[in-house]
FIKOLBA-169688 format. One record per atom (N, C-alpha, C): x, y, z; residue in one letter. Coordinates in steps of 0.1 Angstrom, whole numbers, padded with zeros to 4 digits, always signed. Layout:
% residues N
XYZA;...
This chain:
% residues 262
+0008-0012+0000X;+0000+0000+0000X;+0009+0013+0000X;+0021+0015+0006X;+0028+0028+0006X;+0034+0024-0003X;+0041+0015-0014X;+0043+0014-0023X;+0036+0018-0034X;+0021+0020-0034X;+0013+0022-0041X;+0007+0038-0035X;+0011+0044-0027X;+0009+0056-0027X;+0023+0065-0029X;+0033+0063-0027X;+0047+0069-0036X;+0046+0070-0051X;+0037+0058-0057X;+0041+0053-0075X;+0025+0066-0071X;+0013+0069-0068X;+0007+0078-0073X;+0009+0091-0072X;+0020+0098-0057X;+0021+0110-0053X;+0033+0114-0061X;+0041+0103-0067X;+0055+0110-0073X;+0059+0106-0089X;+0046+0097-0092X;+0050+0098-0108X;+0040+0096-0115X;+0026+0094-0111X;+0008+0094-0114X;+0008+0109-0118X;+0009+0116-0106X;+0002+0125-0105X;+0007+0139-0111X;+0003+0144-0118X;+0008+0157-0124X;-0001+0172-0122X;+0007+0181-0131X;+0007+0197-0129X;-0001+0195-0147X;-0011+0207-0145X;-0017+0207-0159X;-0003+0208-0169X;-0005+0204-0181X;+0004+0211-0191X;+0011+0227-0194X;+0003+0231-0190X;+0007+0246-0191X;+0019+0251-0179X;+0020+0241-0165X;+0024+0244-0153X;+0037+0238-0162X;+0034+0224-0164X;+0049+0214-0165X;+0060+0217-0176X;+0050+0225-0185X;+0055+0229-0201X;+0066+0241-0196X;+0061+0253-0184X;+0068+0265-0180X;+0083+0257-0174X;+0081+0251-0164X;+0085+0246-0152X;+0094+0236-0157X;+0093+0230-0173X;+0107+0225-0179X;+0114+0237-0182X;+0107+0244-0184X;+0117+0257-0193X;+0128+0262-0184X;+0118+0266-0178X;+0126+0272-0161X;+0140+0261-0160X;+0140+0251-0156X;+0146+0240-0151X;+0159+0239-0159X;+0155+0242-0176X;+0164+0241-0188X;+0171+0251-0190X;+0163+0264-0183X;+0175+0273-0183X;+0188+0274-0179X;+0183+0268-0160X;+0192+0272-0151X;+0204+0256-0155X;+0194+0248-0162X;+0208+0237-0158X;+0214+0241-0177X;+0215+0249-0181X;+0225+0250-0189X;+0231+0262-0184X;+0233+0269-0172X;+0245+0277-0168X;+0253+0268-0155X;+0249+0255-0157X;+0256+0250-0148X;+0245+0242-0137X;+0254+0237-0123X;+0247+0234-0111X;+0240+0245-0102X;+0227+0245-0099X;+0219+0252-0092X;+0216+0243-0077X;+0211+0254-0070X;+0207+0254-0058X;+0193+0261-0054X;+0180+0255-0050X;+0167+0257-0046X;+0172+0265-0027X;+0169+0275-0030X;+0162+0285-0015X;+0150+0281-0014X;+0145+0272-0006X;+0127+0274-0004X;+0129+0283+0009X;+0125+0293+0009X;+0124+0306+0015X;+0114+0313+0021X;+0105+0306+0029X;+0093+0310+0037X;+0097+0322+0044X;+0097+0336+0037X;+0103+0348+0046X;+0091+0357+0043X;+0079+0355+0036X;+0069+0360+0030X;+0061+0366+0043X;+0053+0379+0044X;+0050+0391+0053X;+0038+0381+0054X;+0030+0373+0049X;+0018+0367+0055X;+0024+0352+0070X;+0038+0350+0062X;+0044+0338+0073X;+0046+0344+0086X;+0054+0357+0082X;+0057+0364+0095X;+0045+0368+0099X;+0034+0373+0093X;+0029+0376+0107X;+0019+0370+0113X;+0014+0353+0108X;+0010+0350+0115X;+0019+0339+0121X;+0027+0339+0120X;+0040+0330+0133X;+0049+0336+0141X;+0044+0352+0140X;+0049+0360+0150X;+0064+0365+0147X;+0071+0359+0136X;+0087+0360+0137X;+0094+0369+0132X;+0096+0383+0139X;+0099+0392+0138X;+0116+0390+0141X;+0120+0385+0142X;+0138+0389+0143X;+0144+0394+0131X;+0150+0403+0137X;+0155+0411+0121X;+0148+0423+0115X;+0134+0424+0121X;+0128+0432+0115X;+0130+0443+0124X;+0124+0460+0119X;+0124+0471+0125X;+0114+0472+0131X;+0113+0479+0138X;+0102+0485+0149X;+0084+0484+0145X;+0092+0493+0129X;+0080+0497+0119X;+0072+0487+0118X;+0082+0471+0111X;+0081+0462+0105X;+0070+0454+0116X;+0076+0451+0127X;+0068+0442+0138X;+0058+0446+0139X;+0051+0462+0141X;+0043+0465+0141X;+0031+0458+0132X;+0037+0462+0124X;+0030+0458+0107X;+0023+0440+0107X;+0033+0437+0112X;+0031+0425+0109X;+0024+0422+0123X;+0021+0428+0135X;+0015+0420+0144X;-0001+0428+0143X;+0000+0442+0132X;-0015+0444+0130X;-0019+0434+0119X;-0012+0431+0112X;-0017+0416+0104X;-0022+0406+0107X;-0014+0402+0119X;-0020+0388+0124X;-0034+0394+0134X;-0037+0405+0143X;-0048+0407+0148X;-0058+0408+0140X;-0054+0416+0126X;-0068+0417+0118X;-0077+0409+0114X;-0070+0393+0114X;-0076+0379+0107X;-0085+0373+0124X;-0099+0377+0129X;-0101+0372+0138X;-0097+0350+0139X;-0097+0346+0128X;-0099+0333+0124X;-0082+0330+0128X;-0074+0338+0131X;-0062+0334+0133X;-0060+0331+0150X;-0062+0319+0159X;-0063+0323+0170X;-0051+0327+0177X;-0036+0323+0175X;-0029+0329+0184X;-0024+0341+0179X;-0027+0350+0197X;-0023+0365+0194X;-0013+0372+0195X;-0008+0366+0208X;+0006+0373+0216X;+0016+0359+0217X;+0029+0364+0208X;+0035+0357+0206X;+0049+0361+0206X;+0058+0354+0216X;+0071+0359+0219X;+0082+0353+0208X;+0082+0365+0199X;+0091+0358+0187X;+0101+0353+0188X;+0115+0362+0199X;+0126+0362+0200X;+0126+0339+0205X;+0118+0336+0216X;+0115+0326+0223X;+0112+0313+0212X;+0102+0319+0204X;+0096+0311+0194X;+0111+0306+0182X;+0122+0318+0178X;+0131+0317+0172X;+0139+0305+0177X;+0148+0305+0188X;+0151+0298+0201X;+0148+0286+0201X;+0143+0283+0200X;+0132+0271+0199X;+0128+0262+0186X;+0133+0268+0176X;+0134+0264+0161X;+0124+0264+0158X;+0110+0272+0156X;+0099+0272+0152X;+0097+0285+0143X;+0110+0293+0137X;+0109+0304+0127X;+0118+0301+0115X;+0111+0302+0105X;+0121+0306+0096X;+0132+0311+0098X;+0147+0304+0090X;+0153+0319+0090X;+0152+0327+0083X;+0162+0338+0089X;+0159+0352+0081X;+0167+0348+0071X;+0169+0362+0055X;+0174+0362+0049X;+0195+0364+0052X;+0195+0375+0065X;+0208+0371+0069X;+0210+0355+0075X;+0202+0354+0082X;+0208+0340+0085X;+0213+0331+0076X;+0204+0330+0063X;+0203+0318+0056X;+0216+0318+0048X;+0217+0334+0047X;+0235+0341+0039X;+0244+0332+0044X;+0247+0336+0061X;+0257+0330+0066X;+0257+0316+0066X;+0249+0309+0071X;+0250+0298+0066X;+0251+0287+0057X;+0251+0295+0044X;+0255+0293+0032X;+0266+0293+0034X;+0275+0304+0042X;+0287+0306+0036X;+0294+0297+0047X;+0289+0291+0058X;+0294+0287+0064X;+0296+0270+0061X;+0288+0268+0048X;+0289+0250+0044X;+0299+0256+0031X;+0304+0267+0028X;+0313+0266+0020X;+0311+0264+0004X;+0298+0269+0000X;+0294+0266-0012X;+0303+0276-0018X;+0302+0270-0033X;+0310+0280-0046X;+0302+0288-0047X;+0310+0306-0044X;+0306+0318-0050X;+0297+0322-0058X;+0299+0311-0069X;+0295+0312-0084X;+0284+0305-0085X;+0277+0295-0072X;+0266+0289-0080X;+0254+0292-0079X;+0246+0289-0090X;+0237+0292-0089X;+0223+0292-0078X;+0218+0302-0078X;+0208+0299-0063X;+0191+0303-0068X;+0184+0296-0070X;+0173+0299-0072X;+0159+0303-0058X;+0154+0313-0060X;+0147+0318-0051X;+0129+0314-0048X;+0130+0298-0043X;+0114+0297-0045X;+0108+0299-0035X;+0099+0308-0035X;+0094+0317-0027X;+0088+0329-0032X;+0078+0337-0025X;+0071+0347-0026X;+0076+0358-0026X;+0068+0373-0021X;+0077+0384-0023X;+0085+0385-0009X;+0101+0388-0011X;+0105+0386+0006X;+0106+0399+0014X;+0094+0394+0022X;+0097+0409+0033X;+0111+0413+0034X;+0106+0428+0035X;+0120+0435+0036X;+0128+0439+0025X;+0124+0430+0010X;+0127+0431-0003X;+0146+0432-0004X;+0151+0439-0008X;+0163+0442-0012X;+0172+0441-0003X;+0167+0449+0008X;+0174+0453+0020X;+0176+0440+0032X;+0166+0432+0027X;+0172+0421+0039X;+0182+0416+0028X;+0181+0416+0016X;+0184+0399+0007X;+0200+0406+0005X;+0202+0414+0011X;+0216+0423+0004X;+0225+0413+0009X;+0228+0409+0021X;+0238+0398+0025X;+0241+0386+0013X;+0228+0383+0012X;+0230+0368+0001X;+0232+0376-0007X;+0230+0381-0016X;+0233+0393-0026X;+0248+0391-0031X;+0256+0398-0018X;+0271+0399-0018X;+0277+0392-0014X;+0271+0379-0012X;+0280+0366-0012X;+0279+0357-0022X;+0265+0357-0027X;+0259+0350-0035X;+0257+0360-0053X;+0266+0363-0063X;+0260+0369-0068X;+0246+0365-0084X;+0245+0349-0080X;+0237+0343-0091X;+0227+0339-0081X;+0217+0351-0078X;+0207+0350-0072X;+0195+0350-0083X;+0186+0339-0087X;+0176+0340-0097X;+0164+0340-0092X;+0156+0346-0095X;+0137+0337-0092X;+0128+0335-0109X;+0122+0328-0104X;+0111+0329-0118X;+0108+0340-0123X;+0106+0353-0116X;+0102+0367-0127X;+0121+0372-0133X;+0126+0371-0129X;+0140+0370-0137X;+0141+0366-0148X;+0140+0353-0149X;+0145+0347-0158X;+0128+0347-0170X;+0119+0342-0164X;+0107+0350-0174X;+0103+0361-0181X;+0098+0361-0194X;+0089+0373-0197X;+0082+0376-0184X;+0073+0386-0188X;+0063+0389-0180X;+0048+0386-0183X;+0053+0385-0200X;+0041+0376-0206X;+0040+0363-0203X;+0054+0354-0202X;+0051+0341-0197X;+0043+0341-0183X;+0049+0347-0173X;+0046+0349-0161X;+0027+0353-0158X;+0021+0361-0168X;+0007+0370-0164X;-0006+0355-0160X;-0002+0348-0169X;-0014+0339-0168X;-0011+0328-0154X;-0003+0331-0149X;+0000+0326-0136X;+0002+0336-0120X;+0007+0348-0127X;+0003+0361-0111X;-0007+0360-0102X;-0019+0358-0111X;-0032+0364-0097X;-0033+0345-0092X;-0027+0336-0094X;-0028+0322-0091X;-0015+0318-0082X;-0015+0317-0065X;-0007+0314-0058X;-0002+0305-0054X;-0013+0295-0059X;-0010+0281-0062X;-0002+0270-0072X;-0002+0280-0080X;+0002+0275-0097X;+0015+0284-0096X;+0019+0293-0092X;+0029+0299-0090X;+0046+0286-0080X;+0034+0285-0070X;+0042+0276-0062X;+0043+0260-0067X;+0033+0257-0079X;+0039+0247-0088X;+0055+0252-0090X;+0054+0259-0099X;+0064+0261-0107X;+0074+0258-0096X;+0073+0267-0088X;+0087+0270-0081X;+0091+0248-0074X;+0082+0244-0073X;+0080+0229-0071X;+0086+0225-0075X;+0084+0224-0094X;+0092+0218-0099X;+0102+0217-0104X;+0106+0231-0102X;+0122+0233-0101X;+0132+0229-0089X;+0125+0228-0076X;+0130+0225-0063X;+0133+0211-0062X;+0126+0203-0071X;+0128+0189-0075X;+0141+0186-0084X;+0137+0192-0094X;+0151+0188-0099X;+0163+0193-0094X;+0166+0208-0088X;+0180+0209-0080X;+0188+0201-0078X;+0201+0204-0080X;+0211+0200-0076X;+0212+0198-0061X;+0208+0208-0052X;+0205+0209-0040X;+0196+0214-0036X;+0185+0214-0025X;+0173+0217-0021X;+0177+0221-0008X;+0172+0236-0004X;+0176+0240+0012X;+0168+0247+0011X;+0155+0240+0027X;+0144+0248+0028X;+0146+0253+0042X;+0143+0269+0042X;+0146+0273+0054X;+0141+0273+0064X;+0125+0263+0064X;+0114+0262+0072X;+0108+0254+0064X;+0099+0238+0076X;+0101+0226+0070X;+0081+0229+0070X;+0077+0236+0061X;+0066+0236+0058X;+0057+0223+0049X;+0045+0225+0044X;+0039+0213+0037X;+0050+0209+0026X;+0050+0220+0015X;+0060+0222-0001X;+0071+0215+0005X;+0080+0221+0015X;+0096+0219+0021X;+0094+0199+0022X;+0083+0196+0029X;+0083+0179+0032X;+0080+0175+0021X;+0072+0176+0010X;+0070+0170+0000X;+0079+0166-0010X;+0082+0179-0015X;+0098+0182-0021X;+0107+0174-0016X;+0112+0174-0001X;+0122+0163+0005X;+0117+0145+0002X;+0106+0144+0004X;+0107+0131+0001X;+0107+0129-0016X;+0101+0138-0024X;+0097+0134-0038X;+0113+0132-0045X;+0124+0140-0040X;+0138+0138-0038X;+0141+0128-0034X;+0139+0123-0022X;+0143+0110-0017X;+0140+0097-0026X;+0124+0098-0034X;+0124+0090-0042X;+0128+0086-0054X;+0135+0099-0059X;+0143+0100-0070X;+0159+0093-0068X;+0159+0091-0063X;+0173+0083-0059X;+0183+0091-0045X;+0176+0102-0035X;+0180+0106-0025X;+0189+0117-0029X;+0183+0126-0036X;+0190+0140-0045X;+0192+0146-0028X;+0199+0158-0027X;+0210+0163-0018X;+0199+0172-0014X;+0196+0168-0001X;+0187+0180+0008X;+0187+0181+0021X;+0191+0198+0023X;+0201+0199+0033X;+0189+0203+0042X;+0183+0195+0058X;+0173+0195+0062X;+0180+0206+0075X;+0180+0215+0072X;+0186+0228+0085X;+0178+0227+0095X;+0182+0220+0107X;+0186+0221+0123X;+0179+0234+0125X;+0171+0240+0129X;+0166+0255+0129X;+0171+0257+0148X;+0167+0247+0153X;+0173+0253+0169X;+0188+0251+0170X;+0195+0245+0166X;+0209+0245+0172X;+0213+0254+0155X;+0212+0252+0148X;+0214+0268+0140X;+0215+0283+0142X;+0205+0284+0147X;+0202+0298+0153X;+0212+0302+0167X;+0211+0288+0173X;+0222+0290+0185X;+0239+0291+0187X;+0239+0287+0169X;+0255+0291+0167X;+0254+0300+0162X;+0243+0307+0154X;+0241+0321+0152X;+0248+0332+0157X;+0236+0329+0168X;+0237+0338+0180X;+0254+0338+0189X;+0260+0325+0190X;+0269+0319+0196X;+0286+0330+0187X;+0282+0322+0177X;+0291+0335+0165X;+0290+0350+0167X;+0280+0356+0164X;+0275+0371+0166X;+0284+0375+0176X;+0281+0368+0189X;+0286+0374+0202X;+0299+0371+0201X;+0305+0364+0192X;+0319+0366+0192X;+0325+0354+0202X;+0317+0344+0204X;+0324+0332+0215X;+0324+0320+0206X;+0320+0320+0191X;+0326+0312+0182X;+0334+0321+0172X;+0348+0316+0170X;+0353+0321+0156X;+0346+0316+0145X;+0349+0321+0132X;+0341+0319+0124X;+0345+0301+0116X;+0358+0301+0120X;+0366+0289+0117X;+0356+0276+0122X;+0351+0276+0139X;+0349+0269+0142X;+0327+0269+0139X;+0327+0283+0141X;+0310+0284+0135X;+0309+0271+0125X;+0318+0275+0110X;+0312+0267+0099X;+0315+0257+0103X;+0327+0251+0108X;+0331+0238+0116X;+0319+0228+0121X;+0314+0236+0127X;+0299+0236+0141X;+0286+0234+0132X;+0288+0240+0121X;+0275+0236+0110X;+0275+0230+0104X;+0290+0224+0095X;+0291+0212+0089X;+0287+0199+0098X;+0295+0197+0104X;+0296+0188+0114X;+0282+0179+0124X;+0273+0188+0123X;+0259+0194+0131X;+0247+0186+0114X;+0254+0185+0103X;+0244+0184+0095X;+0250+0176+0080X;+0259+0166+0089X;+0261+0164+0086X;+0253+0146+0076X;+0246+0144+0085X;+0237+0133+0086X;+0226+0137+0084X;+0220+0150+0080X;+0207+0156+0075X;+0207+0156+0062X;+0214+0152+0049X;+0215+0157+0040X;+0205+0149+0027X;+0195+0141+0037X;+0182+0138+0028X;+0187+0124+0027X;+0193+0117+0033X;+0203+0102+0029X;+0196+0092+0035X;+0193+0080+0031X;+0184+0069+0038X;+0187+0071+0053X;+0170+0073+0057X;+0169+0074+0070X;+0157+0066+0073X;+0154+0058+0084X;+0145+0049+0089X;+0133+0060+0092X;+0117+0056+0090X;+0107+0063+0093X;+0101+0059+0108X;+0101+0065+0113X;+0094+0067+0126X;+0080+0064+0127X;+0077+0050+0133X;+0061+0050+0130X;+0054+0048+0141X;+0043+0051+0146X;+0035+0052+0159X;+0021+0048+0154X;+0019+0034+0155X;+0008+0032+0150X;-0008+0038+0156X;-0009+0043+0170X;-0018+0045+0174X;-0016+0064+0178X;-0009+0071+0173X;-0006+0084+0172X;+0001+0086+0156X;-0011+0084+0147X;-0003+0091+0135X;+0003+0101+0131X;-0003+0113+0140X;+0001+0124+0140X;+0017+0130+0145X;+0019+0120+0150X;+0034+0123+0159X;+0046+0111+0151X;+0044+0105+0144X;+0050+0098+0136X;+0055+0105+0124X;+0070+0101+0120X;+0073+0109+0112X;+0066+0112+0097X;+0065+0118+0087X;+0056+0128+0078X;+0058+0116+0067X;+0051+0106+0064X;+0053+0096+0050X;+0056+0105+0039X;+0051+0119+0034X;+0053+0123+0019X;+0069+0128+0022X;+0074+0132+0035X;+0086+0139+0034X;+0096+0130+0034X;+0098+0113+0043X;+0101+0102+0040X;+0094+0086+0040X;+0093+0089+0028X;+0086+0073+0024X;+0094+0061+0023X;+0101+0058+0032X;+0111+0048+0036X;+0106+0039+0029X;+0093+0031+0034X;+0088+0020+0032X;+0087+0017+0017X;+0086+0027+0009X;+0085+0020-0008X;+0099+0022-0013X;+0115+0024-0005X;+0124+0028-0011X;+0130+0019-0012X;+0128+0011-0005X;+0137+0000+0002X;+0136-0013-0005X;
């Protein structure tokens, strides 16, 4: 039976023609300048504010975003201690974080990095870090017309196709927040023969962050501290966690479907 729900969720099932037709293109672009890299980048002003995670942002910003999450009565949690919630591995990272930690696994300068994701709060001015580390930053309105792009805008779903199916094929997959897309994506990889997906540690990440910042790690031993730390996350046969009478606390079948790999 999970044999027969992997053969439906990852090779049955498809994106209309019009999604798969873009979404080769996309794919054929970036792999003829070489090896690319998928950002799934949950840093989008609707994530923030209803998950409360303001680090990094300005005064202005938290505002903004915590009149956002009060305006949706259907949203029930209200007051929410971001700094805590960060700490805790329950935030995205930010766009500096995600920089540094790029630079701290030591990726080539030059590769490509594609940006799947929405518009990112803060726009320019967070993304400047990756920017000046990273100078082959891409997204789908980049490399598209605008004409390719129209019949897909007012559609947020079909948007996040695209960006899907490029995340799949990567060379590398690093999602900075393990959302629905981020689990899917990782196992739909896994089934492809266990393509390279770097599953980021969000609480002991942030704590060499923070650990670095204050200057009680060198930077020598930071990236040391992050290799090392993630090293065995990298999407590689891993046994599934099963709890037959708590499904819900068992690990995620679509993110690893051990049982049809094997």
């Amino acid at each position: 039976m999970q044999k027969l729900r992997c053969k439906v969720n990852f090779e049955a099932l498809k994106f209309t023609p019009r999604i798969e037709e873009l979404g080769k293109k996309l794919v054929n672009f970036l792999r003829s300048k070489g090896p690319f890299m998928v950002l799934h980048m949950r840093y989008e002003m609707d994530m923030l504010a209803f998950s409360g995670c303001t680090h990094g942002c300005t005064h202005e910003e938290s505002e903004e975003l915590t009149k956002m999450r009060y305006a949706y009565p259907w949203w029930k949690e209200k007051v929410i201690d971001s700094e805590q919630k960060r700490l805790d591995g329950f935030c995205p990272l930010t766009p500096e974080e995600t920089a540094l930690v790029l630079n701290a696994f030591g990726f080539d300068k030059e590769i490509q990095i594609y940006i799947a994701a929405g518009e990112i709060y803060g726009g320019d001015r967070r993304m400047a870090p990756l920017y000046a580390s990273y100078p082959n930053v891409v997204r789908k309105e980049t490399i598209l017309s605008a004409a390719e792009l129209r019949p897909f805008q007012n559609h947020s779903s079909q948007m996040a196709a695209l960006d899907y199916l490029i995340s799949v094929e990567s060379d590398i997959f690093v999602p900075t927040y393990d959302g629905n897309m981020a689990k899917v994506v990782e196992g739909h990889r896994r089934f492809l023969g266990y393509k390279q997906t770097i599953l980021l540690d969000r609480r002991k990440t942030v704590q060499l962050i923070d650990d670095y910042h204050k200057g009680s790690l060198k930077w020598d031993d930071f990236s040391l501290a992050i290799k090392e730390h993630h090293s065995q996350r990298r999407g590689t046969p891993m046994k599934r966690t099963v709890i037959p009478d708590r499904p819900k606390e068992e690990d995620y079948f679509y993110a690893n479907p051990e049982e049809c790999l094997s």
